[in-house]
N, C-alpha and C positions, 0 to 999 in steps of 0.2 A: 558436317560433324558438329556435333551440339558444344558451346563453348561452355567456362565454367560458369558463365552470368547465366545464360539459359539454366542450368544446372540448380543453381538458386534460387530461381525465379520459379521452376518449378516443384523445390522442396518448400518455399515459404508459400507459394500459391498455388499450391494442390485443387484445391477447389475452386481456382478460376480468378479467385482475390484472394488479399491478405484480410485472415480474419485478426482482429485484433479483441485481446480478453480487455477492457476499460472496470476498472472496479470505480466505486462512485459511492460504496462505502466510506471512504477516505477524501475527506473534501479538498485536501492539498495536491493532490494527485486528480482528481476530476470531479464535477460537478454539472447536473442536471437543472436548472431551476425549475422547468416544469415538463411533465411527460412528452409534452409536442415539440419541447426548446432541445436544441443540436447538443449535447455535452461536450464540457469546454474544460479545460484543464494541461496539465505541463505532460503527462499520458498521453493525452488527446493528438498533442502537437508532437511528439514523438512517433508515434505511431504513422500520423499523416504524412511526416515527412521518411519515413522508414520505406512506407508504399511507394511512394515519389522515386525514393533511391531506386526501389527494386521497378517501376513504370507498371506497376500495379493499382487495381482497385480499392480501395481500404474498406470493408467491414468492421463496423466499430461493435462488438457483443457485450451486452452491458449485463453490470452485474450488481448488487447490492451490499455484500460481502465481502470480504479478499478469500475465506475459505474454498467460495463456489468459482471465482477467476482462478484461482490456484487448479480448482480439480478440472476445471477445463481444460486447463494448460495439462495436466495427466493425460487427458482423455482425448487430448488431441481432438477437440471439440472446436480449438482455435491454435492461430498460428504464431502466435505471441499475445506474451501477457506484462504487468507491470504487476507485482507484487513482491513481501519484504522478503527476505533472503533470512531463510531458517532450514537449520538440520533437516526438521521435521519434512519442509515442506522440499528440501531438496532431491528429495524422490519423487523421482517421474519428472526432474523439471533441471533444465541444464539454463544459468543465470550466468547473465553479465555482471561487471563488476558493478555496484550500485554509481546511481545518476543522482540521488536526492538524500539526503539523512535528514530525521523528524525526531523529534523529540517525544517520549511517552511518560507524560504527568496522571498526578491523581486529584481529585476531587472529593471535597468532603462539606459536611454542614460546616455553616461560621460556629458554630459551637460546638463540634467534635472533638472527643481527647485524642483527637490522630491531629498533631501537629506537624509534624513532618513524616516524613518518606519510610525514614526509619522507626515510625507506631504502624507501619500496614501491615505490619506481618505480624500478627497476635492473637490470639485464641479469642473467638467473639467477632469478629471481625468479618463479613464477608463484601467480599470486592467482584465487581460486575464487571466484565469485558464483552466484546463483542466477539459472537461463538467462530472461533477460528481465525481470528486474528493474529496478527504476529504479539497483539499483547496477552494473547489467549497465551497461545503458545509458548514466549517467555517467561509469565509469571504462574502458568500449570507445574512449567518444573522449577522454578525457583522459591515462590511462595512453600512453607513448610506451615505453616500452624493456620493461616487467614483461609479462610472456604471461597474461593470461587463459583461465581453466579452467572454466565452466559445469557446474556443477551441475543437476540435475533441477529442483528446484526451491530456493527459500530456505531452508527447515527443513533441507533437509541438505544445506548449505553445510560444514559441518566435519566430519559424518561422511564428505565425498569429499573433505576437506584431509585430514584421520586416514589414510584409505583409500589416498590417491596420493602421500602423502609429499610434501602442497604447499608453500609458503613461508610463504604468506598468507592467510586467510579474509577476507570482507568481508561487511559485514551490518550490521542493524538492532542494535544496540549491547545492547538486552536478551534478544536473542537469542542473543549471542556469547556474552555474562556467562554464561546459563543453560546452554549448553553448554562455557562453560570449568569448568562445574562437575561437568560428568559427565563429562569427561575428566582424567584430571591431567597439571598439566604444562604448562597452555595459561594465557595472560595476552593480554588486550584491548587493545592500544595507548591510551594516553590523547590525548584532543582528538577530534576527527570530521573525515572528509574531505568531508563534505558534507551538509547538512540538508535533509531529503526533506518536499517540501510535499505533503501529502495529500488529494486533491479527491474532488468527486463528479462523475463524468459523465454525461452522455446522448450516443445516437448521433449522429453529426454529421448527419442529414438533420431530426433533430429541428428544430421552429420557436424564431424567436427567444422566441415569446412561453412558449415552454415552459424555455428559457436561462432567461429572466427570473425565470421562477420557481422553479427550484430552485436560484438563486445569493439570490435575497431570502430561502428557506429556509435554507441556510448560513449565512447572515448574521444571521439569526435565532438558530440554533440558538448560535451561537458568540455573543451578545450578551446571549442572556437565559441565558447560563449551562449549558442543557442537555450541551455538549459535556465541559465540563467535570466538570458531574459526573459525566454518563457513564464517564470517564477513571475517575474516582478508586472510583466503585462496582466499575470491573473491574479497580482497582488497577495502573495501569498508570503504571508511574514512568518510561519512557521516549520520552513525547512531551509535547509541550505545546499549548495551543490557538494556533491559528495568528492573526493580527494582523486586526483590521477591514478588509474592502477598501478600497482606497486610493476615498477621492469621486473 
């Protein structure tokens, strides 16, 4: 008789391993240094150890975007993903409670009349995210008067602010930093327009009993510490471990 671990093992590794969605868009979440180098990140180390749990192979499927890991995770193209937790995206995609929260800052010239947070939303103003982002996505319906400008993807958010002569960049806050540094000229607004919870998912046809289990894994991981150090082995100063699920 097949137990429930079998049962598991062959809902998260249908195809023989665990394929895992790694977005690399997000450099706090994972990072590639160059095509041939392994991807390494606090993603990375979840997932490897998620395989491990289940005595699975790990497939890492790498992605450039969070939009195209997202629509994986629909398409059941893979067998978990890491991506931010939104209405939008919450179709087709059943999410643990978030493992990481980031902060989402803006970018402007050092001589912009957008001095804080509250000049980005103003007629003339067009602000550039990365197309299908969770800051796509939260500032699509928030913003009312500022024009959004979609970038390829999130890594080059300010090289198509630089390029189109935009108003605003918006982004992952240490990402903005590391490119206000290869540009001159350029300063990060202080404060966040919004803190980006970061989960793991499975497809939405997946069972609850497979839910259950990669949300008591997050919970894990975030309790005994793992995420954390994760974080800090890949020196990442710009998220923090996300809060115990609420009982």
């Amino acid at each position: 008789m097949e137990t429930t671990s079998d049962k598991l093992v062959r809902e998260f590794a249908s195809a023989g391993k665990l394929r895992a969605s790694i977005n690399l868009g997000n450099p706090i979440l994972a990072r590639q240094p160059a095509p041939s180098a392994k991807p390494a990140g606090v993603s990375v180390d979840l997932a490897t150890e998620f395989a491990r749990r289940l005595g699975v192979e790990i497939e890492l499927v790498l992605f450039d975007a969070a939009g195209k890991a997202a629509e994986a995770l629909k398409n059941r193209d893979v067998d978990i993903g890491f991506v931010a937790l939104d209405p939008l995206r919450g179709e087709g995609i059943r999410f643990s409670h978030p493992y990481v929260q980031i902060e989402g800052s803006y970018l402007v010239r050092a001589g912009s009349p957008v001095a804080s947070n509250d000049d980005v939303d103003q007629l003339g103003n067009r602000v550039t995210v990365g197309a299908g982002s969770a800051y796509d996505l939260h500032l699509s319906r928030s913003l009312k008067h500022a024009q959004i400008v979609r970038a390829p993807t999130s890594p080059t958010v300010v090289d198509t602010f630089i390029e189109q002569q935009l108003e605003v960049a918006a982004g992952v806050r240490q990402q903005l930093e590391h490119d206000a540094q290869r540009f001159p000229g350029l300063r990060v607004l202080d404060g966040r327009f919004m803190v980006i919870n970061q989960a793991m998912g499975i497809p939405g046809q997946y069972s609850d009993e497979a839910w259950r289990f990669l949300s008591a894994f997050i919970e894990e991981m975030k309790q005994t510490g793992f995420v954390a150090r994760s974080l800090a082995h890949h020196r990442i100063d710009g998220a923090v471990v996300a809060p115990a699920a609420p009982l």
